[in-house]
VEXDRENLO-847878 format. One record per residue (C-alpha): x, y, z. Coordinates in nm, 2 decimals, padded with zeros to 4 digits. Example, Ala and Ser with C-alpha at 12.3 -4.5 7.8 and 13.67 -1.06 7.14 Angstrom:
% residues 2
- 01.23|-00.45|00.78
- 01.37|-00.11|00.71
//
This chain:
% residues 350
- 03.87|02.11|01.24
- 03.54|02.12|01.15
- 03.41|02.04|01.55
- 03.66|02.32|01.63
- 03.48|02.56|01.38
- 03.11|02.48|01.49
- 03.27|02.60|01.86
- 03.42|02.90|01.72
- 03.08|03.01|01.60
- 02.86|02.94|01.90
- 03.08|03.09|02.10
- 03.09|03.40|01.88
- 02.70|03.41|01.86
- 02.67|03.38|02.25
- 02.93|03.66|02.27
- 02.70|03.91|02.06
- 02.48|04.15|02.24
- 02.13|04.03|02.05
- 02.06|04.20|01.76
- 01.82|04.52|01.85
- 01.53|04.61|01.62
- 01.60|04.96|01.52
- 01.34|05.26|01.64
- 01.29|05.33|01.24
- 01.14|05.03|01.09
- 01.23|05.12|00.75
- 01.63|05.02|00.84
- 01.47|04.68|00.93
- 01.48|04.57|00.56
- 01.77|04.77|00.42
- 02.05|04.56|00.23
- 02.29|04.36|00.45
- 02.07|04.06|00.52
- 02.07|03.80|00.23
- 02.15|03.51|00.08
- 02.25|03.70|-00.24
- 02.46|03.95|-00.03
- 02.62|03.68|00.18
- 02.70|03.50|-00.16
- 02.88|03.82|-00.26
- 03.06|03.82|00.01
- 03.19|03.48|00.02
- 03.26|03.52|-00.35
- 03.46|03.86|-00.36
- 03.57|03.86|00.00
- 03.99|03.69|00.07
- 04.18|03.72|00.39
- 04.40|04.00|00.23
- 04.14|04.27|00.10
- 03.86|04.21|00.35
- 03.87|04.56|00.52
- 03.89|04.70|00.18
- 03.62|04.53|-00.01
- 03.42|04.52|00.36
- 03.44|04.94|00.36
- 03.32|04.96|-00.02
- 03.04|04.76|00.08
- 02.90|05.02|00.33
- 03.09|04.75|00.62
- 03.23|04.86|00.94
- 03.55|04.65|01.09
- 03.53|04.60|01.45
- 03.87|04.48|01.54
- 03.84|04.46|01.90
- 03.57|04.19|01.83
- 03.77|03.98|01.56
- 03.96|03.68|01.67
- 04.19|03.47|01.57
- 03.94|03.26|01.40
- 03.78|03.53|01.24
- 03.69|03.89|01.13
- 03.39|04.05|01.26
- 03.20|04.33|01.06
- 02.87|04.57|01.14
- 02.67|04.72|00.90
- 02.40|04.93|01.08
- 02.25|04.88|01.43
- 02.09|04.55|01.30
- 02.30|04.35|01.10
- 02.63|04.18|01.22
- 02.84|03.92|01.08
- 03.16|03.71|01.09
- 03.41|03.61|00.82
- 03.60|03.31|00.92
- 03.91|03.22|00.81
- 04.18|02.92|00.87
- 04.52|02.93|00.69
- 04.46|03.26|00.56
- 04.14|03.11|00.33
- 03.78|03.22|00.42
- 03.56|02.93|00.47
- 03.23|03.02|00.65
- 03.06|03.44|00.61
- 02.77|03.40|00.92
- 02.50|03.66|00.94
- 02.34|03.78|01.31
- 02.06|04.00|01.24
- 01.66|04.06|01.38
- 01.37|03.83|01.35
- 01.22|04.03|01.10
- 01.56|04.12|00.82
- 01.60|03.71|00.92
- 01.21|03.57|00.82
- 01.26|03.82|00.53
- 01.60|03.69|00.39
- 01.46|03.32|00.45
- 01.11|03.41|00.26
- 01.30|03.55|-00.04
- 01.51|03.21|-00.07
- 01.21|02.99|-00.06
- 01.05|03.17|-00.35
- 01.40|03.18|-00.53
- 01.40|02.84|-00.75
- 01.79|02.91|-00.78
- 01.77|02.78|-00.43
- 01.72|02.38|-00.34
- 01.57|02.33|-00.05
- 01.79|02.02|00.10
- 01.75|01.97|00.50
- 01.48|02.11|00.72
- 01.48|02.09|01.15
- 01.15|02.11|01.28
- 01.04|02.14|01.65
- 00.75|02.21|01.87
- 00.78|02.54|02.13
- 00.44|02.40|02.25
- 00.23|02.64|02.05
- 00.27|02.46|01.77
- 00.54|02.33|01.52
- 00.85|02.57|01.34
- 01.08|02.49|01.10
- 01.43|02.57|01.36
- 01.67|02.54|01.06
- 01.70|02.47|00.70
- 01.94|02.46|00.44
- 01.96|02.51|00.07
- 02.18|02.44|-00.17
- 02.33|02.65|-00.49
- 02.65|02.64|-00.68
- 02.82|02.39|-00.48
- 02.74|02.60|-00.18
- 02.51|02.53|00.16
- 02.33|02.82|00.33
- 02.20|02.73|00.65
- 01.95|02.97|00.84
- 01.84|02.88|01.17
- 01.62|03.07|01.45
- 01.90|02.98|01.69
- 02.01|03.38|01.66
- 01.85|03.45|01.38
- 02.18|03.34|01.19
- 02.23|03.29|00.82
- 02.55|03.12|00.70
- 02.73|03.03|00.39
- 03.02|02.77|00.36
- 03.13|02.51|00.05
- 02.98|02.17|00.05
- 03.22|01.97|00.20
- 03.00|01.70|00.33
- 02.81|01.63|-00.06
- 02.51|01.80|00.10
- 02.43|01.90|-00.27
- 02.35|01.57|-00.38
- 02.03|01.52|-00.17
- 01.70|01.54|-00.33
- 01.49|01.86|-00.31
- 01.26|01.88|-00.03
- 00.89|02.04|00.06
- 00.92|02.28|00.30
- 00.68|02.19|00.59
- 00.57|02.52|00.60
- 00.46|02.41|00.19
- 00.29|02.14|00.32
- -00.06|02.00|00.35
- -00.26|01.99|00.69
- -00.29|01.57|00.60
- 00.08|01.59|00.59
- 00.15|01.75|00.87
- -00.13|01.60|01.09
- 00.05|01.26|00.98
- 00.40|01.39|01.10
- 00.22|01.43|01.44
- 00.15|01.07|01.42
- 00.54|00.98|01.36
- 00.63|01.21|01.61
- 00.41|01.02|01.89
- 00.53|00.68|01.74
- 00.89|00.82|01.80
- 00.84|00.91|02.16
- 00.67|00.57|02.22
- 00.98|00.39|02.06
- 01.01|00.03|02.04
- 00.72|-00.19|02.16
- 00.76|-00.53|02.33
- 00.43|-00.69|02.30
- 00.38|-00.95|02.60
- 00.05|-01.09|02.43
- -00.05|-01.34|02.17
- 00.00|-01.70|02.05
- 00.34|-01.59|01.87
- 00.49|-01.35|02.12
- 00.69|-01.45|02.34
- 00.77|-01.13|02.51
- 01.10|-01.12|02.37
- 01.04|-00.96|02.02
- 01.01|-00.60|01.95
- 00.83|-00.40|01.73
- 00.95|-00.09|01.52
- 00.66|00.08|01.36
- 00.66|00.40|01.19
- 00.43|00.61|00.92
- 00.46|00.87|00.70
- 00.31|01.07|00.39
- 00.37|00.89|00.09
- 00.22|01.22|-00.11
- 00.01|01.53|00.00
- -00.34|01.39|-00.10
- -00.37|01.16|00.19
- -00.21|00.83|00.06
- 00.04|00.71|00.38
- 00.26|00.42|00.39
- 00.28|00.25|00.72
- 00.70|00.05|00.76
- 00.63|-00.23|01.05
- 00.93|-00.41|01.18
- 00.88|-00.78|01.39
- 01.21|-00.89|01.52
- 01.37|-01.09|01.81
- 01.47|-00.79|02.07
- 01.83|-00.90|02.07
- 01.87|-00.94|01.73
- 01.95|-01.30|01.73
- 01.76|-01.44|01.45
- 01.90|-01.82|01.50
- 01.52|-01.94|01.56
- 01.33|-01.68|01.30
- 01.02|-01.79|01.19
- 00.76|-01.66|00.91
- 00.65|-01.45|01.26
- 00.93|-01.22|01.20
- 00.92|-00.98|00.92
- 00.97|-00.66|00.76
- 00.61|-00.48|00.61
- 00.50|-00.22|00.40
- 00.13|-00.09|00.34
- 00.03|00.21|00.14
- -00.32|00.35|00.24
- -00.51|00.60|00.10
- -00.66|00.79|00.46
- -00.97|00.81|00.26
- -01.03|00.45|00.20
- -00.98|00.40|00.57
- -01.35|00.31|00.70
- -01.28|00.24|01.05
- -00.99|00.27|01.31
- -01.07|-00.02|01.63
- -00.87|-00.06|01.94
- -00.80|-00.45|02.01
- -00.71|-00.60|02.32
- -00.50|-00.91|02.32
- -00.58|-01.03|02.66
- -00.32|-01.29|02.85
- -00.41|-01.66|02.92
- -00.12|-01.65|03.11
- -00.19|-01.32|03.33
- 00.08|-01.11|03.13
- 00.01|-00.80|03.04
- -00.23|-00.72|02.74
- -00.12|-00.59|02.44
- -00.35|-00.33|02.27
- -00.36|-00.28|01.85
- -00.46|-00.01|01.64
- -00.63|-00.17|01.36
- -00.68|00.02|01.01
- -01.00|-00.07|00.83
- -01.01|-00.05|00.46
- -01.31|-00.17|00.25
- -01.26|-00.42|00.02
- -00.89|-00.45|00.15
- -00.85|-00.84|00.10
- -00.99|-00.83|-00.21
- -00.81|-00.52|-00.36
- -00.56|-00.42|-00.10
- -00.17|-00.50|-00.11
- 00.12|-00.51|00.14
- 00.47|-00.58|00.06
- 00.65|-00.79|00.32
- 01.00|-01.01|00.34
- 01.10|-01.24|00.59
- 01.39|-01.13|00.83
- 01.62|-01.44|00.79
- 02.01|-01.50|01.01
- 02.34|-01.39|00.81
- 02.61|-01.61|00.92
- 02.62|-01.50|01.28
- 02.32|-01.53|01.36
- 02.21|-01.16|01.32
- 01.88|-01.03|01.19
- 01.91|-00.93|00.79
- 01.61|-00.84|00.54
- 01.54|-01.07|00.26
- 01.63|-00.99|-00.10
- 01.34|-00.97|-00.24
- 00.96|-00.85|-00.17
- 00.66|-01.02|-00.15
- 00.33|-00.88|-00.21
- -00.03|-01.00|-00.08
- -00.33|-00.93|00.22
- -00.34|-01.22|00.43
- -00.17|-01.14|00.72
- -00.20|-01.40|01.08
- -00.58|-01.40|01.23
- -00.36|-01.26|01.55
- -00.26|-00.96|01.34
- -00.62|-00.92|01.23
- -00.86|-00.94|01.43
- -01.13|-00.78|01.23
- -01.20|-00.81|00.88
- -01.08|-00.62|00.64
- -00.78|-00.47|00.86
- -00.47|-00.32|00.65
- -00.22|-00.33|00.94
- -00.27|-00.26|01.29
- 00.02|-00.07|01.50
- 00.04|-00.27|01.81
- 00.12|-00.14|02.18
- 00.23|-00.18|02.54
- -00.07|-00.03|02.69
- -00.40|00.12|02.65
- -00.30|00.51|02.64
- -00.04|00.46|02.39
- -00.26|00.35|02.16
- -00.54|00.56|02.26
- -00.34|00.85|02.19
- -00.23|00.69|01.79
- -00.62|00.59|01.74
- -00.66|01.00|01.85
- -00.41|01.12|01.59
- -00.51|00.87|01.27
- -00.82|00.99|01.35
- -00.79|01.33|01.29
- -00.55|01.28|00.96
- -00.83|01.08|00.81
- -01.10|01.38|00.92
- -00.86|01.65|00.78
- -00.86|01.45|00.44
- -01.20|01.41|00.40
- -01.27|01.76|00.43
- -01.02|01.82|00.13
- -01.23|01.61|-00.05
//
């Protein structure tokens, strides 16, 4: 049901003529657009008095637009909306509306602490990053706005949404933050790395590697995942293991491209190597050894262990936290390009 309701409501957004900013801007922000207004609505509104209640609320019923699945109101040139329903109970109130009632409604929410901030989708339109959807939490309710239409929609929790943790918004957040996302993002499109080179690979282990802000002052923490790349741990070795590193971007003193060159004319392998003063004698990393469950599949170990010596293979200069290893040279050209610029953006906050 709830796969058939997501299709009921894309089809009802792509059969609305867009929204059309009306000539007197001042109509632009009257009251029809809101999370406290679609809250009223989900509240007061049942499948019996929704034409009534709609009307004293300034609504106008367009029955030749209302479906089976559900009841579709106007309330001036700019605002539209949808009530649906299922076994005579209301169970979703979406709002279609302009850019600028729909940046309002979402600004108002963000400053309203009554509001938790839960889930937020972010993409890139090439200009630069948006946040494409969010949703907030209140009351046992989820409100979901997305630029997808300009839509903002209320429905009950029925997925626990409201026991997630509250959330930054990444328009809230610092340039080291977001400059640090960039770096996950490019790690993400990269994927999973099969080094060829080194006196432990064998070409048949893969590397998942991934960063991200551990707080908005520029400390990051860098996860870095050796396993065998069929996840058949029958032979694992101290090789293979699971780290963590927590660096503060400001300590960072250097950034080096390695090249692990072949002896046997495989490819190279080419490592981004973080530099932190003083790291072997004050830094720490947390690592566990990936170990074989019963079947011979890869599984974490229980416990962590803590400490800076890491294989000479790993390190190749001295003093380096963790280096974030790569298939070829512009991979890790473009990673050195983007740690560099997080660690310039946090030195001019200091």
């Amino acid at each position: 049901m709830k796969k058939c309701l997501l299709l009921i409501m894309a089809c009802f957004l792509f059969s609305l003529l867009p929204a059309q900013i009306d000539s007197n801007i001042g109509s632009l922000f009257e009251d029809g657009y809101s999370a406290v207004e679609i809250e009223k609505i989900f509240t007061n509104v049942s499948f019996k008095n929704h034409k009534k209640w709609m009307k004293s609320e300034g609504y106008n019923y367009e029955k030749n637009k209302s479906s089976d699945n559900y009841f579709y109101y106007t309330k001036n040139s700019v605002v539209s909306l949808a009530i649906y329903h299922s076994n005579e109970k209301i169970n979703q109130v979406l709002f279609v509306s302009s850019p600028q009632k729909y940046y309002r409604a979402v600004d108002d929410m963000r400053k309203d602490k009554s509001y938790r901030l839960v889930e937020e989708e972010i993409k890139d339109n090439g200009g630069g990053k948006f946040v494409n959807s969010a949703k907030w939490v209140k009351n046992g309710n989820v409100y979901k706005a997305s630029t997808d239409g300009y839509t903002l929609t209320i429905y009950a929790d029925f997925k626990g949404i409201s026991s997630k943790p509250t959330i930054k918004s990444f328009e809230d957040r610092s340039a080291t933050t977001k400059a640090v996302e960039n770096i996950q993002d490019k790690l993400w499109a990269i994927g999973t790395v099969y080094p060829k080179t080194g006196s432990f690979y064998s070409g048949k282990e893969k590397l998942i590697q991934k960063i991200a802000t551990d707080n908005d002052n520029g400390r990051i923490k860098i996860d870095k995942k050796r396993m065998p790349s069929n996840n058949d741990c029958s032979t694992t070795s101290s090789f293979f293991m699971h780290e963590l590193v927590y660096i503060n971007l400001a300590d960072v003193s250097a950034t080096r491209i390695y090249e692990f060159k072949s002896e046997k004319n495989l490819p190279s392998t080419f490592a981004v190597c973080l530099i932190v003063k003083d790291w072997k004698a004050n830094g720490k990393r947390y690592y566990q050894f990936i170990k074989a469950d019963k079947n011979n599949n890869c599984m974490y170990g229980e416990t962590w262990e803590s400490g800076t010596t890491v294989n000479a293979y790993i390190t190749p200069y001295n003093d380096t936290a963790i280096a974030l290893e790569f298939s070829d040279s512009k991979q890790a050209i473009e990673i050195k390009a983007l740690i560099d610029k997080a660690i310039e953006i946090t030195a001019k906050k200091l």
